[in-house]
C-alpha positions, 0 to 999 in steps of 0.5 A: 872616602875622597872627602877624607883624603881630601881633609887629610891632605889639607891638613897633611899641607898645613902641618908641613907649612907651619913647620917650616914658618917655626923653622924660619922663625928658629934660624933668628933665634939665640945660638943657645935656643937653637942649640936646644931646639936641635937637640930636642928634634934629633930626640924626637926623630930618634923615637922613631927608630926605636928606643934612645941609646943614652951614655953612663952619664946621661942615664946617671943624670937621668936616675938623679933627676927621678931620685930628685923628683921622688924626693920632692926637689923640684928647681925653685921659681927663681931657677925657673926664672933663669932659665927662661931668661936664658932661652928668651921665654 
């Protein structure tokens, strides 16, 4: 049983150093990129809280995005490329 605690620790440690070596990476990061990567970690820590409380026009966005999607609309190669460009990917 010590064994395992011992395994859970380490891994425990090393989870929380790797967060904090991606969050001193993300401090060099564009103004933009940091934007979204702040965003993206209130969502994951609202999950954790319970269900995510979005207003009209982000669930409006959300329906479009799913209708989108069921009709087969999907962004093109060159809006994918954009995008990237635009957040350093």
């Amino acid at each position: 049983m010590a064994r395992i605690r011992a395994a859970t620790c380490y891994i425990w440690v090393m989870t929380k150093e790797q967060i904090a070596a991606v969050f001193d990476r993300a401090r060099t990061w564009p103004h933009e990129r940091q934007e979204l990567a702040a965003e993206l970690l209130i969502l994951l820590e609202a999950q954790e809280k319970g269900p995510i409380h979005v207003s009209d026009d982000e669930l409006k966005a959300i329906r479009e995005g799913n209708a989108q999607a069921e009709r087969g609309e999907f962004a093109s190669d060159e809006e994918m490329a954009a995008l990237y460009k635009r957040y350093g990917q």
